[in-house]
C-alpha positions, 0 to 999 in steps of 0.5 A: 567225130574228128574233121579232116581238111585234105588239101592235095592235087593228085586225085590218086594221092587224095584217094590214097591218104583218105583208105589209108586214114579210114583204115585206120581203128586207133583214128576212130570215125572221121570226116574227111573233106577234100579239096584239090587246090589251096583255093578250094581249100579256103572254101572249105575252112570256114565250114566249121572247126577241123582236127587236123589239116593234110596238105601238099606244098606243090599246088596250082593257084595257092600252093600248101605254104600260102595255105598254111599261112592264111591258117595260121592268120584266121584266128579259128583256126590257128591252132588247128594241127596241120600236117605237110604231105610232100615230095620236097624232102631237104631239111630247108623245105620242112623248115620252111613248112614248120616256120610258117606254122605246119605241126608235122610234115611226111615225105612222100611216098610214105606207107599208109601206117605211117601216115595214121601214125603222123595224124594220130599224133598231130591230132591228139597233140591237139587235143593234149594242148586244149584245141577243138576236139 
């Protein structure tokens, strides 16, 4: 079973992005937990290997960026895919994102096969590269 970390604020939005992965067949069965915050975020991460993170950049305390880079410093995880859910949509907001580490970013709104989509892709990239399957 693939372990996702949603990390989004919005309840509606975190709703949204867990019908629309568990809709999905080609994703197969998954776990998704979800935290409302980058700090809760950070609670969450040492429970154990993940396939893929989904995060928003905008976010109270520690906003997605923060996030991404903590990921990106924790040597269990810093291969982990991570895919940047946001409404900022300039090229220099996505470079930003990718820079610090992120593997995909999706502007919001996106449709629901879309967003499987990007996390199939993110996640078999993964496994393609040899991290936690």
């Amino acid at each position: 079973m693939r372990r996702v970390l949603l990390v989004e604020d919005s309840a509606s939005m975190r709703a949204f992005v867990r019908a629309a992965l568990t809709a999905s067949s080609a994703l197969g069965e998954l776990e998704i937990a979800e935290a409302q915050s980058g700090f809760d975020a950070l609670r969450l991460l040492p429970r154990g290997a993940w396939d893929l993170v989904i995060t928003d950049i905008n976010m109270p305390d520690i906003n997605g960026l923060e996030l991404i880079s903590f990921i990106r410093k924790n040597e269990a995880h810093k291969t982990t895919p991570i895919l940047i859910i946001s409404t900022a949509s300039s090229e220099r907001d996505r470079e930003r994102g990718m820079t610090l580490g992120a593997s995909g970013y999706l502007v919001k709104p996106f449709t629901a096969e879309a967003l499987a989509a990007h996390a199939l892709e993110q996640m078999g990239a993964a496994s393609a590269s040899g991290a936690h399957a």
